[in-house]
RODO-2510 file (C-alpha; in nm, 4 decimals, decimal comma):
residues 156
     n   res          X          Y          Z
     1     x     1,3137     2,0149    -1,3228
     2     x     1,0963     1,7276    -1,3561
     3     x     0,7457     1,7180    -1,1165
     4     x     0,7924     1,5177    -0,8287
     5     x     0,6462     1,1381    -0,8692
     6     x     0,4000     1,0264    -0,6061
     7     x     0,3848     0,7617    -0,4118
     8     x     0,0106     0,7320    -0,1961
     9     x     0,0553     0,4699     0,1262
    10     x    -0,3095     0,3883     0,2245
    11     x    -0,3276     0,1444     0,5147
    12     x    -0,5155     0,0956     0,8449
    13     x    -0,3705     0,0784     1,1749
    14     x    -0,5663     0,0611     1,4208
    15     x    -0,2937    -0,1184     1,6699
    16     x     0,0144     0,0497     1,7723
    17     x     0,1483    -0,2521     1,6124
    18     x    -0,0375    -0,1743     1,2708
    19     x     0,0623     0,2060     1,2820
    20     x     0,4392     0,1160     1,3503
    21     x     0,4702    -0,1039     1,0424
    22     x     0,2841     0,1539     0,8154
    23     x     0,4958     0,4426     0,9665
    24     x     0,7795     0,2341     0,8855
    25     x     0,6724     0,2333     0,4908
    26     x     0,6582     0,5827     0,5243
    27     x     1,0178     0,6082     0,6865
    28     x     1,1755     0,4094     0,4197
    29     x     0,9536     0,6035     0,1336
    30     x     1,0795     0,9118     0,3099
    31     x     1,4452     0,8122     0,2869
    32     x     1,6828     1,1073     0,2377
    33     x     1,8834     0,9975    -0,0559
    34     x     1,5097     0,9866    -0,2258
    35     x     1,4510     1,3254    -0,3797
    36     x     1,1916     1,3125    -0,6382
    37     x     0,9294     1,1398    -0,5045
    38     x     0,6671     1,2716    -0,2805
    39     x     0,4796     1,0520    -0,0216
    40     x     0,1611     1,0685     0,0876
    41     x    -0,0082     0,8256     0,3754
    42     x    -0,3281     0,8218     0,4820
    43     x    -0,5737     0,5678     0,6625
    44     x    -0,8364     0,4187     0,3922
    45     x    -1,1436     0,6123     0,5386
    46     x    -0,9293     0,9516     0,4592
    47     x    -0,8276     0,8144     0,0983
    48     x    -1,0192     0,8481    -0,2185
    49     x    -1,0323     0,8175    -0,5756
    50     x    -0,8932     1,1523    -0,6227
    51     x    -0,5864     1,0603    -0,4311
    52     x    -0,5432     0,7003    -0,6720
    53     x    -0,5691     0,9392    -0,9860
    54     x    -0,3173     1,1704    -0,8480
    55     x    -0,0886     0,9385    -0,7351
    56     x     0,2223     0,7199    -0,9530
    57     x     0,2277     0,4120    -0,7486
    58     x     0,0301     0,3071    -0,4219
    59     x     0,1473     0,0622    -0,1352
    60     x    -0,1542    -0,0469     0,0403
    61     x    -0,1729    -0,1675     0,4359
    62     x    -0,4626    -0,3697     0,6290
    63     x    -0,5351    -0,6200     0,9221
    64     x    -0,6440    -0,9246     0,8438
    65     x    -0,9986    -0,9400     0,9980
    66     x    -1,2458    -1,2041     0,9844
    67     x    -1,0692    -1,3927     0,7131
    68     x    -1,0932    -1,1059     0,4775
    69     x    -0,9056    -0,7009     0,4822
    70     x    -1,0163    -0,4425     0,7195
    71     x    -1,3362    -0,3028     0,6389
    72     x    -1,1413     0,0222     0,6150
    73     x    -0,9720    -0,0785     0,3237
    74     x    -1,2729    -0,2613     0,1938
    75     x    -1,4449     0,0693     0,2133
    76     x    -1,1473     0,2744     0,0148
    77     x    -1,2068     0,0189    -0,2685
    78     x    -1,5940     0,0764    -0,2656
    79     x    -1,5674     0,4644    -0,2665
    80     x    -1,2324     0,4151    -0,5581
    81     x    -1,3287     0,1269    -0,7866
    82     x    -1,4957     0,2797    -1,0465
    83     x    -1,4130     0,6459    -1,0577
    84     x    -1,0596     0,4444    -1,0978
    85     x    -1,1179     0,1750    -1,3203
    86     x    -1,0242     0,3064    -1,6622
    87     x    -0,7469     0,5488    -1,5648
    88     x    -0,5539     0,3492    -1,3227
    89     x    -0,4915     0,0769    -1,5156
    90     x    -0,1276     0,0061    -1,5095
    91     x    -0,0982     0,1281    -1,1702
    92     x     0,2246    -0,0027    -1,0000
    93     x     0,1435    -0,1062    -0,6385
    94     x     0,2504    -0,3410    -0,3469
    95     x     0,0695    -0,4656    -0,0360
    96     x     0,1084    -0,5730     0,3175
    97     x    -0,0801    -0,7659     0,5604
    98     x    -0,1089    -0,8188     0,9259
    99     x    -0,2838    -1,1621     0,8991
   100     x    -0,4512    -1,3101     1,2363
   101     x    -0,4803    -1,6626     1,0683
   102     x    -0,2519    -1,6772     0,7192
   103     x    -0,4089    -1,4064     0,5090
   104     x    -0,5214    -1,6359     0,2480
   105     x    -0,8644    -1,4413     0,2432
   106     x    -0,7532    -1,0936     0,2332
   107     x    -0,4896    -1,1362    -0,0157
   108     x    -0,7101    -1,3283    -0,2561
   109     x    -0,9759    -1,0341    -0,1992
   110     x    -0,7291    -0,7489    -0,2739
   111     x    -0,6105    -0,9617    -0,6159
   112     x    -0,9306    -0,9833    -0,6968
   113     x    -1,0012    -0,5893    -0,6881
   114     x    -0,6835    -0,5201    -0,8249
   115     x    -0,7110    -0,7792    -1,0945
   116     x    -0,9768    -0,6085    -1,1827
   117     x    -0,8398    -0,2496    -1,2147
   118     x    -0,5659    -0,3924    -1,3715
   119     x    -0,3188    -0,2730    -1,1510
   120     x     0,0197    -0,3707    -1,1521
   121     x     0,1817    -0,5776    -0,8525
   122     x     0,5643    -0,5130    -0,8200
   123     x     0,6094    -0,7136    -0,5253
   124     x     0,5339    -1,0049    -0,4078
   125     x     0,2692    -0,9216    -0,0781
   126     x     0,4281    -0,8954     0,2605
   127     x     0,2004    -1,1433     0,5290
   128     x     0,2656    -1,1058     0,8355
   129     x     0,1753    -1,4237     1,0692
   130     x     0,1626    -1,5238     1,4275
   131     x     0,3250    -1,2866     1,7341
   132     x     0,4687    -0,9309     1,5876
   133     x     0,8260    -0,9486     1,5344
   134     x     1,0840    -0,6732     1,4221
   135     x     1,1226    -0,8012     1,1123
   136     x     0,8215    -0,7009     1,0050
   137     x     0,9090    -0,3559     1,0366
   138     x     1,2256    -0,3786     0,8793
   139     x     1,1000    -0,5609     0,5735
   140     x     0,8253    -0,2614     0,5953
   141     x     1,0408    -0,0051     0,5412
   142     x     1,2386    -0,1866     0,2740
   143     x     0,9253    -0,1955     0,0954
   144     x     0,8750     0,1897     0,1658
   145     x     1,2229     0,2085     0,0318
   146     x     1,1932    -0,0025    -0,2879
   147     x     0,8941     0,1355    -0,3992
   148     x     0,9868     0,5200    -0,3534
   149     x     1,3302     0,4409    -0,4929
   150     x     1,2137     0,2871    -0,7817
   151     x     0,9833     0,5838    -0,8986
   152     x     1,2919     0,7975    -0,8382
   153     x     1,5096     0,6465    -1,1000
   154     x     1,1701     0,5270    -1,3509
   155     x     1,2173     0,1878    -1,3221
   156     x     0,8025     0,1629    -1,2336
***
């Protein structure tokens, strides 16, 4: 039997808001017809390089604050980038974000890390604007769902 693949969420919540969408990732990661891929989630002051190397794809989560991504997340990339940066490349990954204005900051500043640790974006960002709706949580765990899935059957 083949190792199970891994799939690392890393995303900051610090709103029950911001905690339901990134538990809904994890639901839809988690989903029972799913069975060889393992899921990991943790907030970006509890992730590290170590858990990048070890993983097969990432999905990463963060507020929008200030114009820019949680300093959370900002701090997971400081601590990761270059232990990463030569052995990651490739990395298939996908991103959300709870934007306060229209994300425009954050998402260009999370390209521009990833850019440059040539990771691999497999879907197009998730941004979520204005009041919190539902929909954000179900397109969250579709993501969860179509990123786990697809490391099941190798298609990333």
């Amino acid at each position: 039997m083949e190792p199970k693949k891994k799939l690392l969420i890393v995303a900051h919540a610090p709103s029950p808001n911001t905690l339901t969408l990134r538990n809904a990732v994890a639901q839809g990661a988690g989903h029972e017809d799913i069975e060889n891929v393992e899921v990991t989630v943790l907030a970006p002051l509890d992730a590290g390089p170590d858990d990048v190397l070890a993983c097969d794809a990432i999905i990463l989560g963060t507020t929008e604050n200030l114009g820019y991504m949680s300093g959370a997340l900002k701090d997971f990339f400081d601590r990761s980038y270059y232990p990463c940066l030569e052995k990651t490349q490739g990395l298939p990954f996908a991103y959300y974000i709870r934007a306060g204005h229209d994300g425009t900051g954050t998402r260009r500043a999370i390209e521009s890390i990833t850019t440059g640790l040539k990771w691999r974006l497999v879907q197009e960002p998730l941004i979520y604007r204005g009041e919190f709706q539902e929909e954000f949580v179900d397109q969250c765990e579709k993501l969860g769902l179509s990123m786990a899935a697809s490391l099941d059957v190798g298609v990333i």
